[in-house]
N, C-alpha and C positions, 0 to 999 in steps of 0.2 A: 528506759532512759533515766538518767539521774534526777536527783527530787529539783536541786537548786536550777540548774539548767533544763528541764524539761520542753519549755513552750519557744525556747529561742530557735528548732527549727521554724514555724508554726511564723513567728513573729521578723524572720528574715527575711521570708517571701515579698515582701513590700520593697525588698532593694534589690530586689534580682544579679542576687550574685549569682558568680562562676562556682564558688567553693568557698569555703571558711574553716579555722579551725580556733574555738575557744578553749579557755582552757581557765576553772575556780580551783584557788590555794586560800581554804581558811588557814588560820591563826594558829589552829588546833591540829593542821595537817588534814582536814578534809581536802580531798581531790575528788575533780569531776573533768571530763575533757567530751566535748562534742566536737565531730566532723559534719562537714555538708558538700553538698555538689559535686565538684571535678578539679581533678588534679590537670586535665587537660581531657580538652573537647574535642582536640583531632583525632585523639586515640581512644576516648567515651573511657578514661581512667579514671576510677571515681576517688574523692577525698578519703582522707584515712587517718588517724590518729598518728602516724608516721613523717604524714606531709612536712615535706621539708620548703622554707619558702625564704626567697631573698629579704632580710627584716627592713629594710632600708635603717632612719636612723634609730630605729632601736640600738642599732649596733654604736651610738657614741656612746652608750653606757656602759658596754665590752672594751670601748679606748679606755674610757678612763679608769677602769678597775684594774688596767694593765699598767697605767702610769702611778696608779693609788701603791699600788705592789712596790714599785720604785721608790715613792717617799717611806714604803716603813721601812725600806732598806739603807734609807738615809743616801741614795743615789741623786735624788731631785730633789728638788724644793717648790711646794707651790707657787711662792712669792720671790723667785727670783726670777732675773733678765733671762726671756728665754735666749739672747744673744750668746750668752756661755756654753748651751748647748748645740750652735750652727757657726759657732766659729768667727762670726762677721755680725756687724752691730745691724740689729735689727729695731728701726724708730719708725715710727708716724710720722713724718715729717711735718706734719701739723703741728708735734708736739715733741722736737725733737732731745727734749730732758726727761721724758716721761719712760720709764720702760716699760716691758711689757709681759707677765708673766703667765706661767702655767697654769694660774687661778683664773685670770682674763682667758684663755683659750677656753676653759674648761665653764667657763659662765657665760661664753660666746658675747666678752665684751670687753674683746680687743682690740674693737676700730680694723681688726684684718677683713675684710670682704670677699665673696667668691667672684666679684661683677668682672666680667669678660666685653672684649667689644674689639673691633676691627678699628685697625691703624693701616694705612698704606693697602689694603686686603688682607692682612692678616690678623687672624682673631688670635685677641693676646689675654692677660688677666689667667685666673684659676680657670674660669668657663673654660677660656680658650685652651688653655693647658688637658684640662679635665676635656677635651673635646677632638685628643688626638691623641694617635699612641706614642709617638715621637719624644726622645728626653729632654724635658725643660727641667734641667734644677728649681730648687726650692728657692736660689737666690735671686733666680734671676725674674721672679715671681713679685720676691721681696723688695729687691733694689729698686728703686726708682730710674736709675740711671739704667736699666737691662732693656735690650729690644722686646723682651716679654711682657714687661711691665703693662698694665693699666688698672688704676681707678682701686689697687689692694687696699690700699687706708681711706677712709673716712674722714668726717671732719669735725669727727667723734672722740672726745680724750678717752684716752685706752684707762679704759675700769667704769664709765661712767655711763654711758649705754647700750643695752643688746640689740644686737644683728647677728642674726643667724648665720653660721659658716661651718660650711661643709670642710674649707680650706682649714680652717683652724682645727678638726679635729684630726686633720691631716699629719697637719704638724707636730700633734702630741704624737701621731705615731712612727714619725718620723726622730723625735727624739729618745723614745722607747731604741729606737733601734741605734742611735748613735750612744747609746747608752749600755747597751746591752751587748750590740755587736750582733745580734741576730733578728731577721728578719720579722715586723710585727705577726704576721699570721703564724709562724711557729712560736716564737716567743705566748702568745695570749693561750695558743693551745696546752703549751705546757703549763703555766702558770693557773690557769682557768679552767680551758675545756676535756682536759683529758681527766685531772683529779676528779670532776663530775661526772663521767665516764660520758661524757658529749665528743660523738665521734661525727663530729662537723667542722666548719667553721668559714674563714674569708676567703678559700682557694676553691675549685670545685674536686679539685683531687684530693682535700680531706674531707670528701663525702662516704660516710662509707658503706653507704646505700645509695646512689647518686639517681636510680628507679625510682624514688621518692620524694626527688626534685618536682616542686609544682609547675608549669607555665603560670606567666602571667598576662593579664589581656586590658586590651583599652574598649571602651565602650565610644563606639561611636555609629552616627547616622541607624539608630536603633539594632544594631548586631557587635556582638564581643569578637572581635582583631584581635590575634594572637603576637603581640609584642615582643617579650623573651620568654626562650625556652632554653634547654640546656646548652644546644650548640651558639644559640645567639649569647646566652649570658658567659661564655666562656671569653668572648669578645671584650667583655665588660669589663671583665674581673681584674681586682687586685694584680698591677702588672711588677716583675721585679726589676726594680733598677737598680742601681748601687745602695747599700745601705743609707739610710738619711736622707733619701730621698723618695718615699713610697708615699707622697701624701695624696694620692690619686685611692678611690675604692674604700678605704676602712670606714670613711664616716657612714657609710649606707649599705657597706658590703659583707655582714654575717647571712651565711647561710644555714638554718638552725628550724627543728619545729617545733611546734608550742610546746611538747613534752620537755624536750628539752630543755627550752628556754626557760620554764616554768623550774627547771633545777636554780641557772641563775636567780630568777626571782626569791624564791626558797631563801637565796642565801642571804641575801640584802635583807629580807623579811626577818631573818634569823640573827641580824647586824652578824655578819661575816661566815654562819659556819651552816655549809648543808651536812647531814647524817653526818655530824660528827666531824666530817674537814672543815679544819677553817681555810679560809683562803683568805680573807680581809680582817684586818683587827676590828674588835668593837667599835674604837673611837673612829676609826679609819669611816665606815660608815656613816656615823652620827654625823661626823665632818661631809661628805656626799649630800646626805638629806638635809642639813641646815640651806635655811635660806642666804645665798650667798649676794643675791641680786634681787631685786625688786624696782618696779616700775611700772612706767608706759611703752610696752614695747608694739611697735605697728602690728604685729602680730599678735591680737590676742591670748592665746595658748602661752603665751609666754609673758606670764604677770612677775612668776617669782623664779628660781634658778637656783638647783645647786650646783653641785660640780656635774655639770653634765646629766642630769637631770631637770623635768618641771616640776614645781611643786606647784597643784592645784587645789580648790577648796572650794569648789564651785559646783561638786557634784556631792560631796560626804562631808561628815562632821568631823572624820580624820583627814587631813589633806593628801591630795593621794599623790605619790613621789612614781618619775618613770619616762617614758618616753611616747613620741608616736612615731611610724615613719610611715613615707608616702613617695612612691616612686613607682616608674614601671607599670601601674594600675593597681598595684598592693595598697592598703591602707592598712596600719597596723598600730596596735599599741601594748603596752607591758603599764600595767599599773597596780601601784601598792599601798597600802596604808596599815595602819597599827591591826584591823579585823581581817585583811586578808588581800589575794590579790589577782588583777582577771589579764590575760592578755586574748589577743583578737587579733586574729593573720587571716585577710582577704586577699586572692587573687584576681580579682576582678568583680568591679560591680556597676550597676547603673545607680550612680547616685550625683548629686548636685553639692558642689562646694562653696561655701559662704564665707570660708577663710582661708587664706594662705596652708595651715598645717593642719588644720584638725576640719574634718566636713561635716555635713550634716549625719550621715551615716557612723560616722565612729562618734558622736553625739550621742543619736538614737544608743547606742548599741550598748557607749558605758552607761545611759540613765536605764536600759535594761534590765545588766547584768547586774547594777548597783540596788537596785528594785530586788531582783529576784533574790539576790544574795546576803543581803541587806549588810554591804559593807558602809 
């Protein structure tokens, strides 16, 4: 087994997971990748350097590299009304002079909200939307005045504090596609995942090993419940509606495994270029990892903010830029800084949550990885 990762089977057993898969990117291009467990316990298929897993929101750092690609083509602009791009004026109405841009979606501090809740019996808001397969446009989400409507804005000036929204990075890819004219999960694949030769992505038919799909499981009453697997997450998945209107599934829905994903990382570590492709300008980057936002946000895990990224400083003396996501029973993260960078895809595990986004287990795991690797 590898020197840097050696003892993390050894040191996992304490959280009795289902499967894992880690994955160290030094600075220098050292690579290490360790597997553990099962890809699935009904069928005793064991974990594999292969495993392909739903990232949850890792995947907003795949939206916004897709809408980053748009501003260097001088198509968007961070800081304008995202109103120009949906055709119909989109306000806070708390705040109804304030507009509300690309840089606020992307810094999740836009005052938009995912909060859902029942009117009459019908569950309305993003929740409620995101909790049926049935077409609710994007505006009728937005509008106040729509039967869909509830509770989207805050009472929050859009730029001035973070709230997490699933909805909002919805929206970026919903104007990727009003923009483009072609549907976000092929659009990012040509633009991203194919140049990397990443033969995945947000559909389960750009799998192109789809036998390498993990299940995922919930822990409960002391035995692992089988949650989603391939036929269930096909239910889940990325649905097509009209262009401009897909903002269901991208913020939590790459499907990708650490090998892979570890190309992405690469690239961002690399400020834009893996082996030689670039995909992202230098600055284009810099701009990413700068701190865009800073605060008290009710969520710990989220002191500082780039574009779609955290930036944290709590664990290394380089702050380390990236994501975590947590959904399904997966807990996962992608994290980088100037010495190198570690991600972590779990399928399931028995572990205790102490915060909203980040648990005690993916704690444990970066002060580890950070330990063994000495990032």
């Amino acid at each position: 087994m590898s020197a840097c990762l050696k003892g993390y089977s050894q040191f996992i057993k304490q959280f009795e997971m289902v499967g894992s898969n880690i994955v160290y990117l030094s600075n220098d291009n050292h690579f290490e990748q360790v597997s553990t467990g099962y890809n699935s316990l009904e069928n005793n298929i064991l974990s594999n350097n292969n495993s392909i897993y739903r990232i949850a929101s890792i995947s907003k750092v795949i939206v916004a590299i897709g809408v980053l690609k748009l501003c260097e083509e001088n198509k968007v602009s961070l800081d304008e009304d995202i109103s120009k791009y949906f055709g119909f004026l989109i306000r806070n109405p708390n705040y109804p002079n304030d507009i509300i841009t690309i840089r606020h979606l992307m810094t999740q501090t836009s005052s938009i909200s995912d909060e859902g809740g029942f009117i009459d019996g019908v569950y309305k808001g993003y929740d409620g939307a995101n909790s049926t397969d049935d077409f609710i446009k994007v505006k009728d989400i937005l509008d106040p005045n729509s039967k869909h409507y509830f509770k989207t804005f805050t009472t929050s000036k859009p730029g001035s504090e973070f709230l997490y929204s699933n909805f909002g990075c919805g929206l970026l890819a919903c104007i990727v596609e009003r923009i483009t004219g072609i549907y976000f999960p092929e659009y990012i694949k040509d633009v991203l995942l194919k140049p990397l030769g990443i033969y995945s992505g947000f559909r389960l038919e750009d799998l192109k090993y789809p036998e390498n799909l993990v299940s995922h499981y919930l822990y409960e009453d002391g035995r692992f419940v089988l949650y989603r697997d391939y036929h269930s997450f096909k239910k889940v998945q990325c649905l097509k509606y009209p262009l401009g209107e897909n903002y269901r599934g991208v913020a939590g829905g790459l499907y990708i495994s650490a090998f892979d994903l570890s190309k992405i990382m690469k690239m961002l570590m690399n400020k834009g270029v893996y082996e030689n492709i670039r995909i992202l300008k230098e600055e284009t980057v810099i701009e990413m990892e700068k701190v865009q936002w800073k605060g008290d946000a009710l969520d710990p895990t989220y002191k500082q903010k780039g574009l779609q990224m955290i930036i944290m400083d709590e664990f290394t003396k380089s702050p380390l830029k990236g994501h975590f996501g947590n959904a399904y029973g997966l807990r996962s993260f992608m994290l980088y800084n100037d010495e190198g960078g570690i991600i972590f895809l779990c399928n399931g595990a028995n572990f205790i949550s102490d915060e909203e986004h980040m648990t005690i287990l993916q704690k444990k795991v970066i002060e580890f990885l950070v330990k063994e690797t000495k990032l």
